[in-house]
C-alpha positions in Angstrom: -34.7 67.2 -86.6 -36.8 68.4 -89.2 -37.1 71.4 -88.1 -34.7 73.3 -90.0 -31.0 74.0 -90.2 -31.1 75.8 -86.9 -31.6 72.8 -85.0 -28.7 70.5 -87.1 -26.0 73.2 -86.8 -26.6 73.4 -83.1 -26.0 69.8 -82.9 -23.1 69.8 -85.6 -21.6 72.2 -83.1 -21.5 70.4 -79.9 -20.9 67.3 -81.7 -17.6 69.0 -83.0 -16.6 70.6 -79.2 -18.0 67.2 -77.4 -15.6 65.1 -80.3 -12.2 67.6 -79.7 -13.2 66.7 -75.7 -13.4 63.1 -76.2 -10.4 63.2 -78.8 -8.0 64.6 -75.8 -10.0 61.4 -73.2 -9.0 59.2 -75.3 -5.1 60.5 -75.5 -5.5 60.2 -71.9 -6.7 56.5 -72.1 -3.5 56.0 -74.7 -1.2 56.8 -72.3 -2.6 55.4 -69.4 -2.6 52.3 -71.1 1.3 52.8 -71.7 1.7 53.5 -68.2 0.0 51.2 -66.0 -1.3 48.2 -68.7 -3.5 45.9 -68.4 -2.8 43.6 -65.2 -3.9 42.8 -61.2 -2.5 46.0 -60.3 -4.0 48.2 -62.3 -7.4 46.1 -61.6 -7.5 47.8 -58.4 -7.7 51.3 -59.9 -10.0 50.0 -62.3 -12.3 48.6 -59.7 -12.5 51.5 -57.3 -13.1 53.9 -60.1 -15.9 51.9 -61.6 -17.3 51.7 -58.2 -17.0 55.7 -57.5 -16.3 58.0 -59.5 -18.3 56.6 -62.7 -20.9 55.9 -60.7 -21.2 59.5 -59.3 -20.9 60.9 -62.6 -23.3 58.7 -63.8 -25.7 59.7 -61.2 -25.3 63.2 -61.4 -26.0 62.9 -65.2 -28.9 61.9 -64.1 -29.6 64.7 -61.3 -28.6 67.0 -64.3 -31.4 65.6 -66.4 -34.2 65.4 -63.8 -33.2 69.3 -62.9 -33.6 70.7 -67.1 -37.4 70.2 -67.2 -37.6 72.2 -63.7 -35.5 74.9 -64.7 -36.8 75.2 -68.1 -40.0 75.7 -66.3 -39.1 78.5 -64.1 -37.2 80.6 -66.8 -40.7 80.7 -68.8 -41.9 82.7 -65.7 -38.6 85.2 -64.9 -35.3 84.5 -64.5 -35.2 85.4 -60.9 -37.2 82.2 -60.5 -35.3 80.0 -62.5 -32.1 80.8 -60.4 -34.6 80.4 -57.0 -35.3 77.0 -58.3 -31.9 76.0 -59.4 -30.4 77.7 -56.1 -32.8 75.0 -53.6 -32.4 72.5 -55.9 -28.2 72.7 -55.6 -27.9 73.2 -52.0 -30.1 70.4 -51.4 -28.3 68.5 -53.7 -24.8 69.1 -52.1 -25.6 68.8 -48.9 -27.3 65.6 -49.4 -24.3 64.1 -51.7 -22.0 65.1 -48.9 -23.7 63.5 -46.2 -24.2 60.6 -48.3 -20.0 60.8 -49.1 -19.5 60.4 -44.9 -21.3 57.9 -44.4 -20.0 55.8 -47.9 -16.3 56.7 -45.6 -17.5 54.8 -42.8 -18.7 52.1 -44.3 -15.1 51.7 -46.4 -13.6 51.9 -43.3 -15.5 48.4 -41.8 -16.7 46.7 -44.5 -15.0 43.9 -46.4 -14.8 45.7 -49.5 -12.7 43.2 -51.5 -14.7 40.0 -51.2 -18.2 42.4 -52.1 -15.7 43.8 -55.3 -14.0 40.5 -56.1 -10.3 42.0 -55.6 -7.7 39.9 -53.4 -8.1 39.9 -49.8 -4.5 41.0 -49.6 -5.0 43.8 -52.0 -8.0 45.3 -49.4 -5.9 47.8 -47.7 -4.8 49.7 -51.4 -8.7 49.5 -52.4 -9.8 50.7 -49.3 -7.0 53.5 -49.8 -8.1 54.3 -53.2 -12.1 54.2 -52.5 -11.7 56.9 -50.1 -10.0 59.7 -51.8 -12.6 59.3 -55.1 -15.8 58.8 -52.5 -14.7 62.6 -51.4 -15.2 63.6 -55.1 -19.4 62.8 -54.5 -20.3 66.7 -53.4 -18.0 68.4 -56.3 -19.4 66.2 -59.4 -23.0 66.7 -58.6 -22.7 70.1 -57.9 -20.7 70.3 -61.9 -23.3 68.5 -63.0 -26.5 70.9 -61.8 -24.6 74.0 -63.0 -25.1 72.3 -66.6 -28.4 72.5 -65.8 -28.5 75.5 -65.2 -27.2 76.8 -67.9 -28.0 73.9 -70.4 -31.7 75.2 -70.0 -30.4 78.2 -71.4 -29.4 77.3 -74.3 -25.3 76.4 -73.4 -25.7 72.7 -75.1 -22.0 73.2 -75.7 -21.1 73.6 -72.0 -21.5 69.6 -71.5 -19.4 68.4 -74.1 -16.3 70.3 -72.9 -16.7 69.8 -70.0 -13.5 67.8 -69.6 -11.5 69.4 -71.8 -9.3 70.8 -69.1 -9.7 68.0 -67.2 -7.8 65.8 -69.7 -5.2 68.1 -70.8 -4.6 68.3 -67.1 -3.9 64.5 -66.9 -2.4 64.3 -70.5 0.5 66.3 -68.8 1.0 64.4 -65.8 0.9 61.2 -67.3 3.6 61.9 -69.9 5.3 64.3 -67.4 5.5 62.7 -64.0 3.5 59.4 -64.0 5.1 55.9 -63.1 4.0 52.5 -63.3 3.3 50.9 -60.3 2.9 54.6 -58.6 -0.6 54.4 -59.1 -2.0 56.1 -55.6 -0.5 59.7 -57.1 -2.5 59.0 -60.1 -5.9 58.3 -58.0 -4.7 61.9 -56.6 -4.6 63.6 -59.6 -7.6 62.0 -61.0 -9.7 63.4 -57.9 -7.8 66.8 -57.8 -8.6 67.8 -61.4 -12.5 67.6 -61.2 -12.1 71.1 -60.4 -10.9 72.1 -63.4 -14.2 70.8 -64.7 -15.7 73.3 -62.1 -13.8 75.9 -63.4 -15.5 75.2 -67.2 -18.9 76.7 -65.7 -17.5 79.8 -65.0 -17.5 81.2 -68.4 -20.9 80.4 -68.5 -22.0 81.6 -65.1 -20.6 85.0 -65.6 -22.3 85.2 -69.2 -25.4 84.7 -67.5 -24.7 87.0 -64.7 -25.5 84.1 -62.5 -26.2 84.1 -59.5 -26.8 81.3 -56.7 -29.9 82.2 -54.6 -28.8 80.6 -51.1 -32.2 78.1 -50.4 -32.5 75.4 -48.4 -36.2 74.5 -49.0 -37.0 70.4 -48.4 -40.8 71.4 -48.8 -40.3 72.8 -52.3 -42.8 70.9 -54.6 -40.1 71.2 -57.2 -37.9 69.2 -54.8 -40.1 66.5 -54.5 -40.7 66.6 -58.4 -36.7 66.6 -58.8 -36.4 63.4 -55.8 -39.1 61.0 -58.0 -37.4 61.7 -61.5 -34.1 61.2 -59.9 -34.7 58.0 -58.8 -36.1 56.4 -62.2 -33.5 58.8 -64.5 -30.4 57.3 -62.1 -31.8 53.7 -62.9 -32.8 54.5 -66.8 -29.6 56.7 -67.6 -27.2 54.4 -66.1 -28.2 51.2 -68.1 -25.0 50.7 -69.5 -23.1 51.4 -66.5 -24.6 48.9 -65.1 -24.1 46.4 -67.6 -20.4 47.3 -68.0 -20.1 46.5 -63.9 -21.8 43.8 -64.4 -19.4 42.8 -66.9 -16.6 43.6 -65.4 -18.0 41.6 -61.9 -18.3 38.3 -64.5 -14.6 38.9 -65.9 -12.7 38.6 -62.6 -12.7 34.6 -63.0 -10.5 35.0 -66.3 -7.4 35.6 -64.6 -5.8 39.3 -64.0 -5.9 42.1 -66.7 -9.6 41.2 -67.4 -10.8 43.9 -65.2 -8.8 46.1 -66.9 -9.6 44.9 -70.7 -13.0 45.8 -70.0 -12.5 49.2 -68.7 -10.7 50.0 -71.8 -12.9 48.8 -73.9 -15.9 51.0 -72.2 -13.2 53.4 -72.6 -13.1 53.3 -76.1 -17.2 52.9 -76.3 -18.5 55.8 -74.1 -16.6 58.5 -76.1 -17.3 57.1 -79.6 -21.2 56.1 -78.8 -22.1 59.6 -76.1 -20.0 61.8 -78.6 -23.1 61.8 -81.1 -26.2 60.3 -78.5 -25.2 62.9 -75.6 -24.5 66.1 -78.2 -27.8 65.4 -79.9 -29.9 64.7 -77.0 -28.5 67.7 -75.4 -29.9 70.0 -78.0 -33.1 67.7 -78.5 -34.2 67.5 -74.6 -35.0 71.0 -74.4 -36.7 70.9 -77.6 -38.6 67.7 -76.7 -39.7 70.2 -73.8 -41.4 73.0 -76.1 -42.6 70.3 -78.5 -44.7 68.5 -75.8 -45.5 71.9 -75.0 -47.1 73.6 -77.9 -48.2 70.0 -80.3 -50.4 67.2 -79.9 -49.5 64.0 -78.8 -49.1 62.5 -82.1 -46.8 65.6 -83.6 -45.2 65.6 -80.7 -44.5 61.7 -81.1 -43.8 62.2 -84.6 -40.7 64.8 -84.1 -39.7 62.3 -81.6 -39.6 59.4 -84.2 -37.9 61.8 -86.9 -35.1 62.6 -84.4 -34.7 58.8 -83.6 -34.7 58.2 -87.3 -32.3 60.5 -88.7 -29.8 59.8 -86.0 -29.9 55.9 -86.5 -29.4 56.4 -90.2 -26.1 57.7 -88.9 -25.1 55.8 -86.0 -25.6 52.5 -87.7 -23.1 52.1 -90.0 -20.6 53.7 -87.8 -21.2 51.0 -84.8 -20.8 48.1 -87.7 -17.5 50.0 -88.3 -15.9 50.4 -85.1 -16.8 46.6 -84.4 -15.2 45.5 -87.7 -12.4 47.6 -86.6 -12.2 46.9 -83.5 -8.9 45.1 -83.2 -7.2 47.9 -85.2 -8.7 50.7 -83.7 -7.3 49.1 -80.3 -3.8 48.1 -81.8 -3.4 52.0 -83.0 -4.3 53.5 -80.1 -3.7 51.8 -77.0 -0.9 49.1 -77.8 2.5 50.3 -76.6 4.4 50.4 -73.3 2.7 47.9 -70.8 -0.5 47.4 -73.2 0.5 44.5 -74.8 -0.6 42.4 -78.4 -2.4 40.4 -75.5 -3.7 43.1 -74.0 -5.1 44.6 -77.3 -7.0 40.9 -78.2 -8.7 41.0 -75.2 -10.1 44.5 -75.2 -10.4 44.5 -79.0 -12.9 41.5 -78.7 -14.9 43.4 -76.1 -15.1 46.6 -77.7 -16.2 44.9 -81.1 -19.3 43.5 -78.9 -20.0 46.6 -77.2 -20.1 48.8 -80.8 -23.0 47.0 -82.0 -25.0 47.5 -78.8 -24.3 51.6 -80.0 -27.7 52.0 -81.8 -29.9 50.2 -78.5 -28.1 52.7 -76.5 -28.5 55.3 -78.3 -32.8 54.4 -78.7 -32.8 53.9 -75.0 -31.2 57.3 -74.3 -33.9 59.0 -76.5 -36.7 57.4 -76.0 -35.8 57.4 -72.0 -36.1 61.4 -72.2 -39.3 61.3 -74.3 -41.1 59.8 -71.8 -39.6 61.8 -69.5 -40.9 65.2 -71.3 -44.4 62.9 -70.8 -43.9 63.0 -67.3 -44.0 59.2 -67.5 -41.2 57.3 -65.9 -43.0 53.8 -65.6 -42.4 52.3 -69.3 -38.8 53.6 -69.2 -38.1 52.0 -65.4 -39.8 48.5 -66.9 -37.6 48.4 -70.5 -34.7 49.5 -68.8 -34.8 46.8 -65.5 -35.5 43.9 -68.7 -32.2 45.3 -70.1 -30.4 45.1 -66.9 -32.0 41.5 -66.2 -31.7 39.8 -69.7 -27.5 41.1 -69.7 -27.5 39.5 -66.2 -28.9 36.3 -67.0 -27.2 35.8 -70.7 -24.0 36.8 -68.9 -24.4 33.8 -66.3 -25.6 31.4 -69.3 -23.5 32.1 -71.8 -20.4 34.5 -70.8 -17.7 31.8 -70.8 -15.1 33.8 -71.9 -14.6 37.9 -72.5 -16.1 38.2 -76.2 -19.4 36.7 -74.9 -19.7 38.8 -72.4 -19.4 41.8 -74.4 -22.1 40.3 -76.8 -24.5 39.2 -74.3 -24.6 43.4 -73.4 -25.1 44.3 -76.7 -28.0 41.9 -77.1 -29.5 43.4 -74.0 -29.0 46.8 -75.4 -30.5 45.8 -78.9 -33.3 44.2 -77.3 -34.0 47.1 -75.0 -33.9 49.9 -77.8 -36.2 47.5 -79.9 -38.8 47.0 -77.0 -38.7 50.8 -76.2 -39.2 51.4 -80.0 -42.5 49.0 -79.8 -43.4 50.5 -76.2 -43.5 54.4 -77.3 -45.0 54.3 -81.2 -47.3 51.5 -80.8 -50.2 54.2 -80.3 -49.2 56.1 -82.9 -49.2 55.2 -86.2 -46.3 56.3 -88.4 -44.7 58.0 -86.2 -42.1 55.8 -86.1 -41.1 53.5 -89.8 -39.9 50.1 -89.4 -39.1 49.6 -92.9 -36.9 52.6 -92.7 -35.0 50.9 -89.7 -35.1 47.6 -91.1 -33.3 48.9 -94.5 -30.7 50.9 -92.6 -29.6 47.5 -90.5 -29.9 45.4 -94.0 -27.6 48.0 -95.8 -25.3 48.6 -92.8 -25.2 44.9 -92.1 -24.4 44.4 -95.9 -21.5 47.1 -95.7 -20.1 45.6 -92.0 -19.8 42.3 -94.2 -17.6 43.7 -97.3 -15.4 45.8 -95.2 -15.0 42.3 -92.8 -13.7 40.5 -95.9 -11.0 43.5 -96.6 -10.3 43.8 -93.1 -9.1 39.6 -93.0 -7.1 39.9 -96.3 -5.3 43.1 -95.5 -4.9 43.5 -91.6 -1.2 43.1 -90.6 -0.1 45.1 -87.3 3.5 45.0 -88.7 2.6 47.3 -91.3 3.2 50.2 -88.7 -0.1 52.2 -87.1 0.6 55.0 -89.1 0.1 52.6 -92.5 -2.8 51.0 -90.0 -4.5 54.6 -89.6 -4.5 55.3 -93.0 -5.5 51.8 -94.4 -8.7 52.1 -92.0 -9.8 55.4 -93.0 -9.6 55.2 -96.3 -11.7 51.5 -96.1 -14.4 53.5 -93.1 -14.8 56.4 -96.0 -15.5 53.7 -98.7 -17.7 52.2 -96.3 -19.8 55.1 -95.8 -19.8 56.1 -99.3 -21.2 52.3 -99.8 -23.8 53.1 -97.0 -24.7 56.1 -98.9 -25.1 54.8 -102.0 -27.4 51.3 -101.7 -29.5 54.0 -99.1 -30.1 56.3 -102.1 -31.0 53.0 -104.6 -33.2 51.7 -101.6 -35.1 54.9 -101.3 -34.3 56.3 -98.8 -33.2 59.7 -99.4 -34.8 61.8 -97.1 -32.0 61.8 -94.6 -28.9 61.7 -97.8 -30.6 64.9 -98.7 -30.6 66.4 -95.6 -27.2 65.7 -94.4 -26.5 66.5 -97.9 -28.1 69.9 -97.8 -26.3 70.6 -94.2 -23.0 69.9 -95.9 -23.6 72.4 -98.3 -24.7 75.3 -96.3 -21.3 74.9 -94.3 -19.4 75.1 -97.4 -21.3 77.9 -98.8 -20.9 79.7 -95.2 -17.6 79.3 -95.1 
């Protein structure tokens, strides 16, 4: 990120089009939450989208970050061979998805799918009904996803941000429009139905590229096999927190009905706020992380590595202390109307509040994941990310006694994980990575999470109205980042206050 302006109004720019995308998800959460609540019904939805859908699109986030380094590759020889490469690389991908989507049919079709989900025998016929329509969805996210490729390697690192966007306004309408509670098999429908819309996104792109899908069907391909080995270690390492929110949401089921739920809402509330500023910067930086490796040394290329990590946990820590100090009336503001009860908000407020302070171990992971990946090393990544997955596993059976705890025993994991991949990826180089620099930036953002705590308990009151709420809360989050700002600049450390500082003013003067 040192790099020059270039680089940080590239990323202030799909940070801006990913936030307006994530703005309208989160309207579409709101009103879900109105709609159908938080409650055994609902739980079903809940569980067969967890189980499908946010796994596929977890997966084919990974397929569309195994397939950048590939493509990337290709365009450095001609075009021609990029769109060769990204044309074997789809069809195999389709056609494998698809098969893989019969045979996940058949298998709802027999199995005993809710004793292996922990949903109500009586209830298997509606899960069964709803697994099947989102399995069918398999072939048409992955194939999204590898168009982003595509066209990410070309420099559209806006493309998967808004992705969405008409995706959401698409539900937005039917849920304030037509939607029902109880009537929740139309909304699985509509859900499936409008991933085209996110098809229809790649279009601009694809015709500003004067795209074109080379029809090969190439197993032997060595880029093939290249894509198949990063695929399997990039599905494990990218979908850490997936798998620690199922696992969560596996743990909850003994709390009674609406836990299922709660958590969902929660992550909800979590993946929009933490991949709204990981996933737009590590869009712009993966590609760059490619031609670094490319033309520096190990130890430069390590260095712009730790500067980027650096810079972008200066930010992201104070604003996870935030949203966890917050949490309750962030929840209460948006999501507590209609069916979504004061209950309802308690139970997701204390999960989310967990969850935000795992924000900054995500967001190392998620770096330091695609570092090693521009290394060509999936190993180290595989191994921090399986002690992740294991040490949320086992604090969740020793400790998860109740819905809070399990919300803190994943951000622990995450913490430790980010911390361990921190120690795993500079310990060779010295300096490449400053400690003290973290260390003050948790100190000061711990400190501010700790004054704005203390306002929060002497001034919180839901019957003050959410509009009074809303604008309570952000004037206390702007004094809390001006606080943040401040003890950072007595501390010393002004290297990243100057920069943002610097950015700030070039927008103003360019305007």
């Amino acid at each position: 990120m040192k790099k020059g302006s270039g680089t940080l109004q590239t990323i202030g720019f799909v940070i801006l089009v990913t936030l307006l995308t994530k703005v309208f998800g989160v309207v579409r959460e709101v009103l879900q939450a109105g709609v159908f609540g938080t409650n055994a019904a609902f739980d079903i939805y809940t569980t067969s989208y967890n189980f499908t859908i946010l796994i596929f699109t977890t997966v084919a986030y990974a397929v569309c970050v195994a397939a950048v380094p590939i493509i990337s590759k290709q365009l450095t020889k001609s075009r021609e061979a990029a769109y060769r490469s990204a044309g074997n690389l789809i069809l195999v991908s389709v056609l494998v998805s698809a098969l893989l989507a019969a045979l996940l049919s058949g298998i709802l079709h027999l199995a005993p799918v809710a004793a292996w989900l922990g949903v109500d025998p009586a209830d298997q016929g509606v899960l069964r009904q709803y697994l099947q329509l989102c399995v069918l969805t398999l072939p048409l996210i992955i194939l999204i996803y590898l168009l982003v490729a595509v066209f990410q390697s070309m420099g559209h690192y806006a493309l998967q941000g808004s992705l969405s966007l008409p995706y959401n306004l698409f539900l937005i309408v039917f849920l304030v429009l037509f939607a029902r509670e109880g009537h929740v098999l139309e909304y699985v429908v509509v859900v499936c139905v409008a991933w085209f819309l996110q098809l229809a996104m790649t279009i601009p792109s694809a015709v500003g590229e004067r795209f074109r899908l080379v029809p090969r069907l190439n197993f032997r391909d060595p880029d093939v096999a290249l894509f198949g080995r990063t695929i399997v270690v990039t599905v494990f390492t990218t979908s850490i927190f997936l798998l620690c929110y199922l696992t969560d949401s596996q743990s909850v089921t003994a709390f009674g009905g609406g836990s299922v739920s709660a958590v969902y809402y929660a992550d909800k509330l979590f993946t929009p706020v933490s991949t709204t500023l990981i996933y737009s910067i590590s869009a712009v930086l993966f590609p760059k992380y490619n031609q670094e490796y490319a033309t520096a040394d190990e130890s430069d290329y390590k260095r712009y590595v730790g500067s980027s990590v650096e810079n972008t946990l200066f930010v992201l820590l104070p604003l996870s202390v935030m949203f966890s100090v917050f949490a309750v009336p962030v929840v209460h503001v948006l999501f507590e109307n209609g069916n979504f009860d004061a209950f309802s908000t308690e139970m997701t407020s204390q999960v989310f509040a967990m969850y935000s302070l795992g924000m900054a171990g995500f967001c190392v992971l998620d770096f330091i994941n695609k570092a090693y990946y521009t290394m060509h090393r999936i190993l180290p990544p595989l191994v921090i990310n399986g002690v992740v997955l294991a040490l949320n596993v086992a604090l969740n059976a020793a400790v998860g006694q109740s819905i809070g705890r399990i919300g803190m025993t994943t951000a622990i994991a995450l913490s430790a994980g980010g911390l361990l991949a921190l120690a795993a990826f500079f310990r060779e180089t010295q300096g490449a990575f400053r400690w003290g620099k973290l260390l003050k930036n948790v100190i000061t953002a711990g400190g501010m999470g700790l004054v704005l705590s203390a306002f929060h308990l002497r001034f919180y009151d839901p019957a003050m109205g959410k509009l009074t709420v809303l604008a309570v809360y952000l004037l206390l989050g702007v004094a809390g980042a001006a606080l943040y700002l401040a003890v950072s600049w007595v501390l010393g450390d002004r290297e990243t206050v100057k920069l943002l500082a610097g950015h700030l003013r070039k927008r103003r003067d360019a305007k």
